[in-house]
N, C-alpha and C positions, 0 to 999 in steps of 0.2 A: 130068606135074606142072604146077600152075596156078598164077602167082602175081598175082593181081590187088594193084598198085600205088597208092597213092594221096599224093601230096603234101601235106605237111599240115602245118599252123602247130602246132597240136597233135595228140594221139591219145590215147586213156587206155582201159584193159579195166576192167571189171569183174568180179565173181561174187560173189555173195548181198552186194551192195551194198559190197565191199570193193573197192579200187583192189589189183590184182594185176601193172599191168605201164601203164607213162605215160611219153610222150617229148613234148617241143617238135618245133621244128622236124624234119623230116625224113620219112620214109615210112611209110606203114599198110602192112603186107604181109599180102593175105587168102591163105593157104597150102591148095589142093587135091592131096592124093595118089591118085594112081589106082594099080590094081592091075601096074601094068608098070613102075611108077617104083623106081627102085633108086638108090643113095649117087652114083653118077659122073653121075644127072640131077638129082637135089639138087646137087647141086654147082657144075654147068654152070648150073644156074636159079640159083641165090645169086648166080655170078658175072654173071650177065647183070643182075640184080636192083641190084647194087652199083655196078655200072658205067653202067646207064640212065641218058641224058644229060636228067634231068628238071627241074634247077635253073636258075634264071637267073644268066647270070655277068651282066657290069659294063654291058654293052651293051641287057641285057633278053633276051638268047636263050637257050634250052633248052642250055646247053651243058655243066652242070654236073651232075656225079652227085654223089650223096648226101654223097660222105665230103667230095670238094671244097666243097662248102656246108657243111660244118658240122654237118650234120644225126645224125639216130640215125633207128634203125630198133625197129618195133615188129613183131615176127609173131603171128598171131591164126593157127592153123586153122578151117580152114572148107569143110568137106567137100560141101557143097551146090554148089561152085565145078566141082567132074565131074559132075552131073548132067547125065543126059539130057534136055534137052529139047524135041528133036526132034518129038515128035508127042505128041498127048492133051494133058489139062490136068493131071497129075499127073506130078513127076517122078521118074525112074529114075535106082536109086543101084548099079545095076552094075557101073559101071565103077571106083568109087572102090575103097582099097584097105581091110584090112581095118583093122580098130580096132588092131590091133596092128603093123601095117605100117605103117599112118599116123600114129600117134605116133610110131615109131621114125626116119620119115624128116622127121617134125617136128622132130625133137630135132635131128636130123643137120643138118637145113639150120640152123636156130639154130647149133648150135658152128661149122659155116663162115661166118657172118655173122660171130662174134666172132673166128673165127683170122685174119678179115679185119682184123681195128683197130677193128669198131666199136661202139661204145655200141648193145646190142638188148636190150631189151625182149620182153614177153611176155603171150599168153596164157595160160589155164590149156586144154591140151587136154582136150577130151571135154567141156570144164563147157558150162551156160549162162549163156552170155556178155554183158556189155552193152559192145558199143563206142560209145565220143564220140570226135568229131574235128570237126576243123574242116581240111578239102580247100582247098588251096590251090590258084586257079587260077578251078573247080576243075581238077586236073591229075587224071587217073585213065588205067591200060593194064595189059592184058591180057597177061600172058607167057608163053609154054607153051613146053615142052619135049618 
């Protein structure tokens, strides 16, 4: 499981030009599931996700994670985040999991974000999607489980 990170002053989704999921401050979370990921690495990924020390406390250093700032969370899937690739110019969607696996542990890591306290946000899975934001920093990182 992948969750590419991004700090953000804002974030907003879209689909067929409606606003379906919008936070201020706090994180873009681009959500990859591959075919091995099951609930206890959702889980472990949320926590790691929630606790990243990406915010600036009072001094100017990274030492703040999301809830300490104030922030909310926005998860988007995004399945292109497991591709292979390794070699060629086209990429391989092997490894991801399947459309029914990967919504289910889309969902799952969403309700551990909120059993956590936080204000989350959403995309719609499976749609096509339009994200806005505006990256703080920019800050952006890579998380895998």
């Amino acid at each position: 499981m992948i969750a590419l990170i991004q700090r953000v002053k804002y974030a907003r989704v879209e689909v067929n030009e409606q606003v379906v999921g919008a936070i201020d401050n706090g994180l873009l979370v681009l959500l990859g599931v591959e075919r091995e990921d099951d609930e206890a690495k959702a889980a472990r990924l949320c926590e790691r996700v929630l606790n990243y020390r990406v915010f600036s406390d009072d001094e100017g250093k990274m030492n703040l994670n999301v809830q300490q700032a104030g922030g909310s969370v926005l998860v988007v899937s995004q399945f292109t985040l497991v591709a292979d690739t390794r070699k060629g110019n086209r990429p391989g969607f092997s490894r991801g999991a399947t459309p029914e696996q990967g919504e289910a542990l889309y969902e799952y890591f969403v309700e551990q974000v909120k059993a956590n306290g936080m204000t989350c946000e959403t995309g719609q899975f499976g749609a096509d999607m339009q994200v806005h934001l505006q990256n703080d920093g920019p800050v952006t990182f890579q998380l895998s489980i």
